[in-house]
C-alpha positions, -999 to +999 in steps of 0.1 A: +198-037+176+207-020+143+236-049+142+210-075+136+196-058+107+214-064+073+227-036+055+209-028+023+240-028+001+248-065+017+211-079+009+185-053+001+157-081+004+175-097+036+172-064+053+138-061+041+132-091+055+151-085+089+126-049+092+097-068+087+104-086+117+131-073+140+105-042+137+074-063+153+056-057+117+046-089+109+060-128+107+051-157+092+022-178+107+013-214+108-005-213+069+019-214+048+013-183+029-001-160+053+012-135+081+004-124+115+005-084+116+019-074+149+002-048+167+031-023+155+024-029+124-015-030+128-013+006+143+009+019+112-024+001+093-052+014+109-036+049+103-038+041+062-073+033+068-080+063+091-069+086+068-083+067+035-116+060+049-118+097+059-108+110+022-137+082+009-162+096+028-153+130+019-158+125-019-194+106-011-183+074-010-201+046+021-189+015+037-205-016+036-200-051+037-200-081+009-195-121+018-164-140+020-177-163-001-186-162-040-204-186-059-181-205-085-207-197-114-202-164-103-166-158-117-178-174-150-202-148-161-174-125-169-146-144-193-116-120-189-121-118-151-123-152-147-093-158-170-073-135-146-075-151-114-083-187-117-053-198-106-053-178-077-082-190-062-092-214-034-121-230-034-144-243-005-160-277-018-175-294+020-196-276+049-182-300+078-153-321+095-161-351+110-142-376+134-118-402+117-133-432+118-099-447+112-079-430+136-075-397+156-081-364+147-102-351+116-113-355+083-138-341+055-173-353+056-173-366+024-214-366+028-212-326+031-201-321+001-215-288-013-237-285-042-219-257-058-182-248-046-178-214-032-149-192-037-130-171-009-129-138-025-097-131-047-118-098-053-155-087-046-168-073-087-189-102-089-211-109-057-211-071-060-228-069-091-250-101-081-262-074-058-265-042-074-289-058-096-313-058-067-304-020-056-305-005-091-338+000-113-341+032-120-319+065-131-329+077-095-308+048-080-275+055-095-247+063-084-241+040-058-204+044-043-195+017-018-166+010-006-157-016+016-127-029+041-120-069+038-094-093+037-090-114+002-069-143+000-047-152-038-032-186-038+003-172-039+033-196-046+063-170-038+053-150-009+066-120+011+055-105+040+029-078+030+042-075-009+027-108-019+008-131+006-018-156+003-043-137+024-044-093+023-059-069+035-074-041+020-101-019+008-118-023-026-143+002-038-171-006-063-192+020-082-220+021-102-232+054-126-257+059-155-229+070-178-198+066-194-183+101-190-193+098-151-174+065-144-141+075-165-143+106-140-148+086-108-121+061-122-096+092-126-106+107-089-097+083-071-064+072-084-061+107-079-067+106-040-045+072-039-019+094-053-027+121-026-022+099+002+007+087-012+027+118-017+012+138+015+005+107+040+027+084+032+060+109+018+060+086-009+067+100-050+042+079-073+038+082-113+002+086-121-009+064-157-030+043-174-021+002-178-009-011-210-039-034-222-014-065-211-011-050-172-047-039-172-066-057-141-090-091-155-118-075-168-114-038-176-113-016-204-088+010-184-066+004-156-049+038-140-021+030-112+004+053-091+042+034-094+064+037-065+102+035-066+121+016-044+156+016-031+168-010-047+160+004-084+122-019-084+090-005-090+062-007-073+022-004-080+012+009-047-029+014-061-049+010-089-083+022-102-102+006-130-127+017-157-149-015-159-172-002-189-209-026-186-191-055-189-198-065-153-233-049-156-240-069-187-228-104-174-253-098-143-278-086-162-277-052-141-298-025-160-315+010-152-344+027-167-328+060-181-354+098-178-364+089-213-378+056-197-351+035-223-331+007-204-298+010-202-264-011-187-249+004-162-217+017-159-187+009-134-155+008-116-134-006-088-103+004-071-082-004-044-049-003-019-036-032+000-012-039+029+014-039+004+014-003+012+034-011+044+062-028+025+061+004+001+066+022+035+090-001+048+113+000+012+108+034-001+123+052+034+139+030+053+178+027+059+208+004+078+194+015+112+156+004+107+123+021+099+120+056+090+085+066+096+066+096+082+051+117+112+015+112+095+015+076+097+041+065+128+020+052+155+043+067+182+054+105+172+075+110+201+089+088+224+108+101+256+137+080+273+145+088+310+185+089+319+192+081+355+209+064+381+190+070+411+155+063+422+154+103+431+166+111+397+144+088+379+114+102+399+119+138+392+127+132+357+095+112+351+074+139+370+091+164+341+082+136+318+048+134+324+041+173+326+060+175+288+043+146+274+003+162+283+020+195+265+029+179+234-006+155+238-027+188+238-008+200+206-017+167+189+009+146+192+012+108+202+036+104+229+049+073+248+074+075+277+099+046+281+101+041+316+110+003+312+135-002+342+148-034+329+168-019+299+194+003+300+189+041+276+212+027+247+194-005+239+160+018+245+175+040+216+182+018+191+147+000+196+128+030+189+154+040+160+147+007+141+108+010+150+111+042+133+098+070+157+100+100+139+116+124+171+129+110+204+133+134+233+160+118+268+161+135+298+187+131+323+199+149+355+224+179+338+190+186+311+167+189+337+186+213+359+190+228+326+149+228+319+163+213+280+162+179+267+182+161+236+166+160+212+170+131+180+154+129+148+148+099+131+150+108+094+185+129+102+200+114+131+209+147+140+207+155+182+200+188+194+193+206+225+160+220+231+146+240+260+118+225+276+095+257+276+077+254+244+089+219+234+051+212+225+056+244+197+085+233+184+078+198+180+049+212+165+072+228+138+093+195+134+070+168+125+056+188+095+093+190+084+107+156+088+072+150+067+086+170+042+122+157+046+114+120+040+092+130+008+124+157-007+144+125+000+125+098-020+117+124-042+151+133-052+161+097-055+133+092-079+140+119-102+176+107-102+169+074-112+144+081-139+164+076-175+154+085-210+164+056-225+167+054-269+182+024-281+180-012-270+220-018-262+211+012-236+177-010-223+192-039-212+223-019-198+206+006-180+181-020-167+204-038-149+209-004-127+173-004-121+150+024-114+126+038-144+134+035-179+113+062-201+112+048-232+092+048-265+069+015-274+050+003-307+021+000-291+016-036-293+015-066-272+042-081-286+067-061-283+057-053-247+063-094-244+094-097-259+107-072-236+095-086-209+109-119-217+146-110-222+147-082-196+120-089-168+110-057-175+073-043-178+056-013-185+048+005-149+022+030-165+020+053-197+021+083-178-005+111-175+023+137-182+016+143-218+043+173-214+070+148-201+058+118-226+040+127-257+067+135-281+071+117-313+099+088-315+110+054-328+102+021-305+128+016-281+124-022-290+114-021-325+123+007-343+088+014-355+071+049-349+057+057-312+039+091-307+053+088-267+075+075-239+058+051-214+079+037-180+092+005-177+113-011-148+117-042-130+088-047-102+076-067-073 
């Protein structure tokens, strides 16, 4: 099956492609625009949320639920926001189909035409705050720390299976607090746990920073973000967390009356992670053979193959089957046996290895006279033998360290593919290479636009470093003084 899959140094974003599908991630549906995610590829999901929803509620954060739909007048309260994702929006203008009076089929009633056009929700700040303003009166009603899972849909015009697709999914947190100082902190905390996730769930390296004003999200007065190399030399933003200030609180008039009994606007932020996650997943680990799953997040830990050639042998071999996998279930683990008849062990092997299953275990006659099994692992390839007795222990052992594998792995490839870079002749060569360019910038807009134009280049994040980046320099760009390095690289 592995044949089928291009090879990363052929076409990196063929094979990207060919994982997304030959995986049973996700494929395209009949919108253009928009995916159907598998049920593989749902499972790997719901583990992101599992484990993100868990580390919400455990920093005091609640779920709730906002509409689909926004109000158009809505996104004009705020000018930046509105600014920012105009062009991404669809708009719902009629409330009912009718039949053609023409001809078959369907068409718009033109006479249900709405009075004001309604937006499908590119993201939730505004019919948020229309709401807080009804929740929040006092100092006694603050903070309020929602969070809430939701699709959103961008009118994309280049799309790719969960990097960039007309409809998402994802979680988006709003908060509100009485004061400055306590949203800058929540802002901070939670790029924090996105970073968290990323580097202990997901095995995944990410640069913590702040947005340069240009990259900031439509609407904020602080953008943080954790930047994610792939293996083709692009970046990444895998999360982001914004500072909103009052300007939200202020457009919808949302106020609270402080212990002095003054009024005062309140303060908020947002942040969110998306199903781009998966193609992170998908880019940052993966290799010529398929998937490469992190124990934390692969749906299936451990998946046995039976080798046999007799109905006896494939009896007494799923018996031992059975007995291991309730061992290794008690320690934990999630186990599935392959006893498809239909397909022989080899073609078995190579589907789990492209679905990425961290650790398969085959038993055959000789291994279960032997009371072993082979063992593979995913991330290595590498086959042992293992005794049966204690398998559930030492897979036990493994999975923590094919965890730990997979992140040394991207890890090491990060740090080798993150260049101080001085003069502009060294830019635009070592650009081409890829990966992340730490170089000094002015400071201004302008030069952060000229670079982008004749290199395609942006700034990922200045990074929160200050040991690694606050030194004093010259701009990369335009020679004028910068007090530190920030990262650029090409990005999806």
């Amino acid at each position: 099956m592995a044949k089928e899959v291009t090879k990363r140094a052929e076409n990196y974003s063929q094979w990207y492609n060919d994982l997304v599908v030959k995986a049973d991630l996700a494929e395209a549906s009949a919108v253009r625009g928009c995916m159907v995610i598998k049920p593989y590829g749902y499972a790997i999901w719901e583990k992101m949320h599992e484990v993100l929803d868990r580390k919400f509620k455990e920093t005091g954060h609640v779920n709730a639920y906002f509409p689909l739909f926004i109000p158009k007048s809505f996104l004009s309260r705020e000018a930046e926001h509105v600014e920012g994702f105009a062009k991404e929006c669809a708009v719902v203008t009629h409330h009912r189909l009718m039949n053609n009076p023409d001809g078959p089929g369907v068409v718009v009633d033109p006479s249900a035409k709405l009075e004001e056009e309604l937006v499908v929700r590119p993201t939730s700040e505004t019919i948020i705050w229309n709401t807080y303003k009804n929740w929040i009166t006092s100092w006694r009603d603050l903070p309020i720390l929602c969070n809430q899972w939701a699709n959103v849909v961008r009118w994309e015009m280049r799309t790719r299976l969960f990097l960039r697709t007309a409809e998402f999914l994802w979680q988006e947190g709003h908060t509100a607090h009485a004061t400055r100082e306590e949203a800058e902190a929540e802002a901070l905390k939670m790029i924090n746990v996105y970073a968290d996730f990323a580097r202990n769930t997901m095995a995944l390296p990410v640069v913590v920073g702040h947005k340069s004003p240009n990259e900031r999200f439509a609407g904020a007065l602080d953008t943080l973000s954790i930047e994610a190399l792939m293996q083709d030399g692009k970046a990444l933003q895998a999360g982001t967390s914004h500072f909103l200030g009052q300007n939200f609180a202020k457009a919808f008039d949302v106020q609270y009356t402080n212990k002095e009994g003054k009024q005062e606007y309140v303060w908020a932020t947002s942040w969110g992670v998306s199903t781009r996650l998966m193609g992170a997943l998908i880019m940052a680990h993966g290799d010529d053979n398929g998937l490469v799953l992190p124990p934390e997040l692969a749906p299936i830990q451990v998946v046995m193959v039976p080798i046999y050639k007799s109905d006896a042998e494939r009896t007494s071999i799923l018996d031992k089957m059975d007995e291991l996998k309730k061992e290794l279930e008690a320690h934990g683990h999630t186990v599935r046996i392959d006893d498809r008849d239909t397909l022989r062990p080899g073609f078995k092997f190579a589907e789990w290895e492209l679905k990425g299953v961290p650790v398969r275990v085959a038993i055959g006659p000789r291994d279960l006279a032997n009371g072993t099994v082979e063992l593979a692992r995913r991330d290595t390839m590498e086959k042992t033998s293992v005794s049966q007795e204690g398998l559930g222990k030492y897979i036990g052992d493994l999975l923590p360290a094919i965890q730990a594998n997979i992140y040394a792995k991207a890890l090491k490839f990060r740090d080798e593919n993150i260049v101080k870079v001085d003069s502009w002749d060294e830019f635009r060569e070592k650009i081409e290479d890829g990966g992340f360019l730490l170089c000094h910038w002015d400071g201004t807009p302008e030069t952060e636009e000229r670079i982008k134009e004749e290199t395609k280049a942006t700034i990922r994040c200045i990074p929160m470093d200050s040991v690694v980046c606050e030194e004093e320099g010259k701009c990369v760009y335009s020679g004028k003084p910068s007090h530190r390095r920030v990262l650029f690289a090409r990005s999806y």
